[in-house]
C-alpha positions in Angstrom: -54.9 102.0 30.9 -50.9 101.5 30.5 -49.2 102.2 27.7 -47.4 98.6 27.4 -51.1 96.5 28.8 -53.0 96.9 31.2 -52.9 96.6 34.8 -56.4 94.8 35.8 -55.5 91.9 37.4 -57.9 89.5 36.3 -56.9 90.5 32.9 -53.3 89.5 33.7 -54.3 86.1 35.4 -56.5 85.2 32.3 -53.4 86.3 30.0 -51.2 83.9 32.5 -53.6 81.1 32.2 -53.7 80.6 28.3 -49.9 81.6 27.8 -49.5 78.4 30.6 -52.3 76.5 28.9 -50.6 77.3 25.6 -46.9 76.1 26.8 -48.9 72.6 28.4 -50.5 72.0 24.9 -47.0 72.7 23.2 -45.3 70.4 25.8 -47.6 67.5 25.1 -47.8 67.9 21.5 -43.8 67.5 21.9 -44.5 64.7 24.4 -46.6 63.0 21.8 -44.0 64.0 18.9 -41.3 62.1 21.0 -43.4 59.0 21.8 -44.2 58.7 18.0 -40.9 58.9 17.0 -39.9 56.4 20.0 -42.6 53.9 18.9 -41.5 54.0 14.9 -37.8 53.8 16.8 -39.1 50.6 18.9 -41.0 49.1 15.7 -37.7 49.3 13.6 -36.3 47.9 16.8 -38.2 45.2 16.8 -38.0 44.8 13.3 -33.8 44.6 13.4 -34.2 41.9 16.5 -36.8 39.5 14.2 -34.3 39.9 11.8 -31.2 39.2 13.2 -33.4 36.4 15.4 -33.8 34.8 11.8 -30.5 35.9 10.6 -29.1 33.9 13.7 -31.7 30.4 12.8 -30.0 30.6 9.8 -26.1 30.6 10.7 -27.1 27.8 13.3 -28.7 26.0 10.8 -25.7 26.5 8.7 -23.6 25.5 11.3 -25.4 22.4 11.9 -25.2 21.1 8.7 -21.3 22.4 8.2 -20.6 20.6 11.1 -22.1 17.3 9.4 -20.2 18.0 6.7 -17.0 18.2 8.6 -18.0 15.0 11.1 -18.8 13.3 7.6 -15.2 14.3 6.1 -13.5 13.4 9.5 -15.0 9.8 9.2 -14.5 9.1 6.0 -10.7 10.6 6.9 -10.6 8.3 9.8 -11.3 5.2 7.4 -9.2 6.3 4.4 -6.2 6.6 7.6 -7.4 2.8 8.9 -7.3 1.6 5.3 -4.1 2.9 4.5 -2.6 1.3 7.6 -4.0 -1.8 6.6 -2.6 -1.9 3.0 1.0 -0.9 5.0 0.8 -4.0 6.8 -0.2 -5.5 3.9 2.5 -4.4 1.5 4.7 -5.2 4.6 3.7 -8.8 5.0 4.0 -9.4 1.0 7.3 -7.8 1.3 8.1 -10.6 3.9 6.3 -13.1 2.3 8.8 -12.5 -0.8 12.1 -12.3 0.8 11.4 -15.8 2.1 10.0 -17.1 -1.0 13.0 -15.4 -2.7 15.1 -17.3 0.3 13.5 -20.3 0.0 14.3 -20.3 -4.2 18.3 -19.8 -3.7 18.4 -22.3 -1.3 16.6 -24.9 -3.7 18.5 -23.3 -6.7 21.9 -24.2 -4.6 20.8 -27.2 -3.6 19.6 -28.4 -7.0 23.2 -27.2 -8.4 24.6 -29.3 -5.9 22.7 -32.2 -6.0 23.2 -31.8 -10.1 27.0 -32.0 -9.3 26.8 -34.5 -7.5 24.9 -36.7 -10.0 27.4 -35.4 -12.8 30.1 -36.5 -10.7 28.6 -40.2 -10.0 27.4 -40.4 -13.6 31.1 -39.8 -14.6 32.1 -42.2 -11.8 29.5 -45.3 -13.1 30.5 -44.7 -16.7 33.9 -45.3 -16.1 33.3 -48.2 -14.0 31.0 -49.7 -16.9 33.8 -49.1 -19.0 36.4 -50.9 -16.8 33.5 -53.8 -16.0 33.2 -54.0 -20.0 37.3 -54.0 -20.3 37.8 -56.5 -17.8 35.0 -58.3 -18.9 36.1 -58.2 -22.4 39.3 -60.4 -21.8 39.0 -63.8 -21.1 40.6 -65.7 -18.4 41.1 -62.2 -16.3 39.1 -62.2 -13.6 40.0 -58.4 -11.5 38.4 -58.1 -8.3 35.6 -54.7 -8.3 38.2 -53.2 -5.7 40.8 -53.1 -8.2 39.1 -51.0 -10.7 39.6 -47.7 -10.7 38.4 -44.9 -13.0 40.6 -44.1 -15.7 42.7 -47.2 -15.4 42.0 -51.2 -16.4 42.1 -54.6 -14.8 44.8 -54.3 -11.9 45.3 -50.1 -12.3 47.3 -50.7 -15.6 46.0 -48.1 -18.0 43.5 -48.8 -21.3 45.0 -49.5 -24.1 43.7 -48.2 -27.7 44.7 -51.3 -29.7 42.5 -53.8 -30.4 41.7 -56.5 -27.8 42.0 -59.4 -28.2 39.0 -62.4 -29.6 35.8 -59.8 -29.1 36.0 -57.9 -32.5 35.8 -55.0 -30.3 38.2 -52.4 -29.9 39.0 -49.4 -27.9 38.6 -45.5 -29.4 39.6 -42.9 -26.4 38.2 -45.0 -23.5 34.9 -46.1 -25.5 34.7 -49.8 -27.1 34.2 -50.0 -30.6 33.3 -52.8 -33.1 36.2 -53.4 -35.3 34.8 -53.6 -38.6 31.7 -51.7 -38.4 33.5 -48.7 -36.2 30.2 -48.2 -34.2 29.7 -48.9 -30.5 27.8 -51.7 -29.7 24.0 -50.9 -29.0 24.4 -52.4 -25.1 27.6 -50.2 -24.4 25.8 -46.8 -25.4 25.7 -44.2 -22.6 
């Protein structure tokens, strides 16, 4: 026998045979090591994709209902636009509507101005022609023709006088007849 083993060879094939035996058991007790520590590494796996599986039902359901939201908000966007436009034509067809009423009143305003100038005028004009009916009428025997009577003057363009005339007991006070003891103008020559 050797100093450092010994030389049979049976001896040494045996001694071969449980060192390889030995290195197989370690390298499947490492194999099976690995696949343990691969499975827990798969079940996490799996764990992280159910996860992020319900993570992701969740944003689309978040979405979904977002997105309502925001269709909801355009709509009612979309009708508070319509209804603004339609209180713009609105405001513009009141706007209209009052310039022409506002037209319509100065032309009626002018035209009652005029049509109250008018009637002032004539008023003026039948007053004095009263008057010089009443003065014409007033002296007897005169007989004046209508187209000689003219405002502001008597029977035949000669100018009222302020005296007295003559058999009516009426008389004259700055164009208006009078009654000559009483100083009142007759009821009938009132204007």
């Amino acid at each position: 026998m050797g100093l450092f083993g010994t030389s049979d060879p049976v001896k040494k094939e045996e001694k071969a045979l449980a060192k390889e035996a030995k290195h197989d058991d370690k390298a499947v007790k490492q194999a099976q090591k690995e696949l343990a520590k691969t499975e827990k590494e798969e079940h996490k796996a799996e764990k992280a994709h159910d996860k992020a599986l319900k993570e992701h039902s969740k944003v689309v359901a978040l979405e979904h209902k977002l997105s309502e939201r925001v269709n909801a908000a355009v709509h009612k966007h979309d009708e508070a636009v319509s209804k603004e436009n339609k209180v713009n034509h609105d405001i513009q067809a009141s706007e209209q509507y009052r310039a022409r009423v506002e037209h319509d009143l100065a032309l009626k305003k002018q035209n009652l101005e005029q049509v109250a100038q008018q009637h002032h005028v004539k008023e003026h004009d039948r007053v004095e022609r009263q008057h010089a009916l009443q003065t014409a009428h007033v002296a007897p025997g005169t007989t004046a023709p209508t187209s000689a009577v003219h405002p502001g003057t008597g029977v035949g363009g000669e100018p009222y006088t302020t005296g007295a005339t003559p058999g009516t007991g009426l008389s004259t006070s700055g164009g208006v007849p009078t009654h000559a003891t009483t100083g009142t103008v007759p009821a009938g020559e009132r204007y």
